[in-house]
N, C-alpha and C positions, 0 to 999 in steps of 0.2 A: 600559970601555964604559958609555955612560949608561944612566939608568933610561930616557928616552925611546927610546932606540934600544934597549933591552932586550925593551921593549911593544911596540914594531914590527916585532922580529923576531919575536915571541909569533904577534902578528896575521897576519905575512905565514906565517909553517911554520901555521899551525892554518886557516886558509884555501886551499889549495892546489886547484886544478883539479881533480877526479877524474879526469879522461883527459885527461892531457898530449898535446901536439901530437905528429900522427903522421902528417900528410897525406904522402904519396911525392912532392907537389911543395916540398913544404918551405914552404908559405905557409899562415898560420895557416888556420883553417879558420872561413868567415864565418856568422853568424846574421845575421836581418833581422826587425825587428820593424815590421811595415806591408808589405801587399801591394796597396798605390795601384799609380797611374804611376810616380812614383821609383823605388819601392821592385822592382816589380818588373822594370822597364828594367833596373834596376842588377843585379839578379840574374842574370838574363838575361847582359848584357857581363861582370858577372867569370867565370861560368862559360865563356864563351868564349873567355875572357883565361888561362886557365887555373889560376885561383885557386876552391879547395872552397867551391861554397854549401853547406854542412849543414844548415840549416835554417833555417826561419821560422815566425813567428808573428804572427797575425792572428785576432780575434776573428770577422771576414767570411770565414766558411767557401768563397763563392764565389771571393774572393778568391784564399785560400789555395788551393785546388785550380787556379784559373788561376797559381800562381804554381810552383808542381811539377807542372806538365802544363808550363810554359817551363824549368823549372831541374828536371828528374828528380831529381835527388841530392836535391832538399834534404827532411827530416823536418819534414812539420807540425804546429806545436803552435797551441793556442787561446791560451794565458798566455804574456807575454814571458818569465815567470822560469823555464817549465820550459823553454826552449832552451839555457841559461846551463851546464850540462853538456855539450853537444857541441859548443862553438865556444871560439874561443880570441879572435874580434873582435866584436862586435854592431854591426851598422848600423840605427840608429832612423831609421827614414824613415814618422814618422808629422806630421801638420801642424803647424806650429811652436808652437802654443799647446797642444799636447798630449804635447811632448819634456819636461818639468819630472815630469810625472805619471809618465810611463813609466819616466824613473828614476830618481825616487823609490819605487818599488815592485820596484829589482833591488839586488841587492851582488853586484857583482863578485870574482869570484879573484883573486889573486896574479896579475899578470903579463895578466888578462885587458885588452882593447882596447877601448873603448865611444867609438861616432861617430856623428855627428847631418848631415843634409845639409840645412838650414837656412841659408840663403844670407846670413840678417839676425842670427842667436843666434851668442856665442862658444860658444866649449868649454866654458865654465864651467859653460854651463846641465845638464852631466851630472852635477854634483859629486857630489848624492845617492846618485847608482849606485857610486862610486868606492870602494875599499879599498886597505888600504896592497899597493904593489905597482903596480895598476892608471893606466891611462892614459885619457885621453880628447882626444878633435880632433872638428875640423868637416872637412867633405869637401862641397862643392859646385860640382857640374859648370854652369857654363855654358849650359845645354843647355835649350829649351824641351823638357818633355816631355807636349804635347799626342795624342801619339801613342807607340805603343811601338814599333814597328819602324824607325822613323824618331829617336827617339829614340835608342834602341840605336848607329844606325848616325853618329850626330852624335856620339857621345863620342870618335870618332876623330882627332884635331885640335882635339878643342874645349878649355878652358881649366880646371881644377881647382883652386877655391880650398881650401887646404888652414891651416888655424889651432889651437894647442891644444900639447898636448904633446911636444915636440921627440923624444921616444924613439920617438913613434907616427907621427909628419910623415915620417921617412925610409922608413916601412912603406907609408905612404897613397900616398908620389911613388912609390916601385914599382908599384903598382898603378895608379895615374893611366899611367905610364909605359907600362904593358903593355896597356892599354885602347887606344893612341895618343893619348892625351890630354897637353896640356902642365899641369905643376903648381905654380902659383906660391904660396907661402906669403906668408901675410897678417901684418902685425903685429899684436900688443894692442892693444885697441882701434879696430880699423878696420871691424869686420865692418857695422856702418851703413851707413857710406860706402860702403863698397863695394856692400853689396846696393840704397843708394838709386840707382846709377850702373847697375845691374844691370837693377832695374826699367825706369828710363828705356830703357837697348837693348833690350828688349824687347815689356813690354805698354805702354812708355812711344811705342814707335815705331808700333806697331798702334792707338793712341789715337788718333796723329797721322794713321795712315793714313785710319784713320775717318771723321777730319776731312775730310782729302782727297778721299773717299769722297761724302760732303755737298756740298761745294762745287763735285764735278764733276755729280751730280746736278743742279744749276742750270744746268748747264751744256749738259743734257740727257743726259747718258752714264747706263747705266747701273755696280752695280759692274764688271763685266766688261768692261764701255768701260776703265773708271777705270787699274781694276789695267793692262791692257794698254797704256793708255797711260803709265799715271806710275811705272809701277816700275822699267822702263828708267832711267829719268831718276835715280831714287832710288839705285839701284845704280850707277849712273857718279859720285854724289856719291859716298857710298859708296866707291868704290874711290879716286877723286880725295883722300878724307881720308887712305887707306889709305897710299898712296903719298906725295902734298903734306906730308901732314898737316890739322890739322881749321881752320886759320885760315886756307893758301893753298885751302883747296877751296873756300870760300866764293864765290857768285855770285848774280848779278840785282840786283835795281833797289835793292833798300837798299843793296850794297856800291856801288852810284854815286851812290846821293845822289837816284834819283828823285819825289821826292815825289809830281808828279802820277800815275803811277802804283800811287803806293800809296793815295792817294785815292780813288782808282777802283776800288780793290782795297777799300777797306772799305766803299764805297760798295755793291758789288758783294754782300760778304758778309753787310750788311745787310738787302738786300733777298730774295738767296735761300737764306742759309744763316748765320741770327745766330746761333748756337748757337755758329760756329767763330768769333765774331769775335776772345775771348778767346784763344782759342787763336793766332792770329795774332797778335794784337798781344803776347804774351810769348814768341814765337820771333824777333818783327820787334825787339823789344830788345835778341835775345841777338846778332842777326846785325849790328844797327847798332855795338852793343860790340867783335866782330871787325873789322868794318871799320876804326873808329880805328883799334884794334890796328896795323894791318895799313898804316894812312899812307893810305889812298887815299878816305876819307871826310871833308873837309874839321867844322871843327867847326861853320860855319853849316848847314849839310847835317844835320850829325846835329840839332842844336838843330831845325833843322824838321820833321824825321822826329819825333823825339819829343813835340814837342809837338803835332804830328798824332796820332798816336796815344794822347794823352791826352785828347781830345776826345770828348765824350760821342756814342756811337755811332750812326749815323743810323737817319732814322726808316726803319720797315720797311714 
């Protein structure tokens, strides 16, 4: 046996858990350090998935009390490091600028589990918390969680990206698994891309809606005009992607080539809504690029469309 592997069995028997796993469903037994909206949605859904919250911790006392008045079982602490005795997983679900700090300030057990639901950070960013033995992964749902009840009930079907250490990924898809949730594991390196693709479906779509929002105001609607009118529409694209895919669902005046109406369309947004003009004209690029794609936009059509839309924006 090496010297190196002589130290690491040293480190892994002289760090051992104090109280080994004993929960009667056989699933480790989780901590959470952050009692936000993640943090405690997610508490909430494992314990109803049937996996032990044990505890958490939170500095915001009001927190913590809303968070074992939703999850009874779990034991309060004020320090992430005094929970590290009763659990055998830690879920940091604190804001992503503040996961480096938080475990920098634990050393995990032998065998313990440390996970972060940061949709942008790898796994990496746990490493300080790490000891020989231990694991660490990312775990992020999908899920807008502007709301907790609603939240909770969206991890049902929704998507779980899963990244980080292979011994702990086959532990995390049980649990995504048990939630109703689907779990796709991410490679090295991807978690960017991924969370910049994340964004966009999200607060990327509510940006645009906004947009939308504005432009129907000129139009005289107010929002509650708007939504009632254009959501339908959004959701038949929407589902047309779902189905076609995102190139055959494409439709209107840029997939034909109409120029004069998109004329009248920036003309339009000029005068009651320039705020959206930029906004149009880098959606009106991505859908001219589809088009090609797609053979039904000739390339004199696209050349005028664009160089319409590079024309300095009319006066207001």
């Amino acid at each position: 046996m090496s010297d190196h592997h002589d130290a690491a069995h040293v480190a892994l028997a002289g760090h051992r858990h104090p109280h080994p796993p004993s929960d009667p469903s056989g699933h480790p037994r989780i901590g959470f350090i952050g009692a936000g909206r993640v943090g405690t949605a997610l508490g909430v859904a494992f314990s109803r998935a049937g996996w032990p919250v044990a505890a958490i911790s939170s500095r915001n006392v009001q927190r913590r009390d809303q968070f074992t008045a939703r999850v009874p079982g779990a034991t309060p602490f004020g320090r992430p490091a005094q929970l590290l005795d009763e659990v055998d997983l830690i879920f940091v679900t604190v804001p992503d600028d503040a996961i480096a700090s938080v475990a920098a300030g634990l050393r995990l057990y032998a065998d313990q589990g440390i996970v972060h639901t940061s949709g942008a950070l790898p796994a990496s960013v746990l490493a300080a918390a790490q000891g020989a033995g231990s694991t660490a992964a990312s775990f992020h749902p999908l899920v807008a969680f502007a709301d907790l009840d609603r939240a909770v009930a969206a991890l049902d079907g929704a998507t779980i990206a899963l990244e980080g250490d292979e011994r702990l990924l086959s532990i995390l898809a049980d649990l995504a698994t048990d939630l109703g949730a689907q779990p796709v594991r991410l490679p090295p390196g991807s978690k960017s891309a991924y969370h910049a693709a994340a964004v966009l479906s999200a607060g990327g779509l509510i940006g645009l809606l906004d947009g939308i929002g504005e432009v129907a105001r000129g139009a005289g609607l107010d929002e509650g005009d708007a939504l009632a009118i254009y959501l339908p529409l959004m959701r038949q694209a929407l589902d047309n992607a779902e189905v076609l895919g995102i190139q055959a669902a494409l439709t209107g005046p840029l997939l034909r080539g109409d120029v004069s109406t998109v004329r009248d369309h920036l003309d339009a947004l000029g005068r009651l809504a320039p705020d959206v003009v930029e906004l149009y004209r880098a959606v009106a690029h991505r859908e001219i690029a589809l088009a090609e794609r797609r053979g039904e936009l000739s390339e004199g059509r696209a050349a005028a469309l664009r160089q319409l839309l590079s024309e300095p924006a009319p006066a207001s």
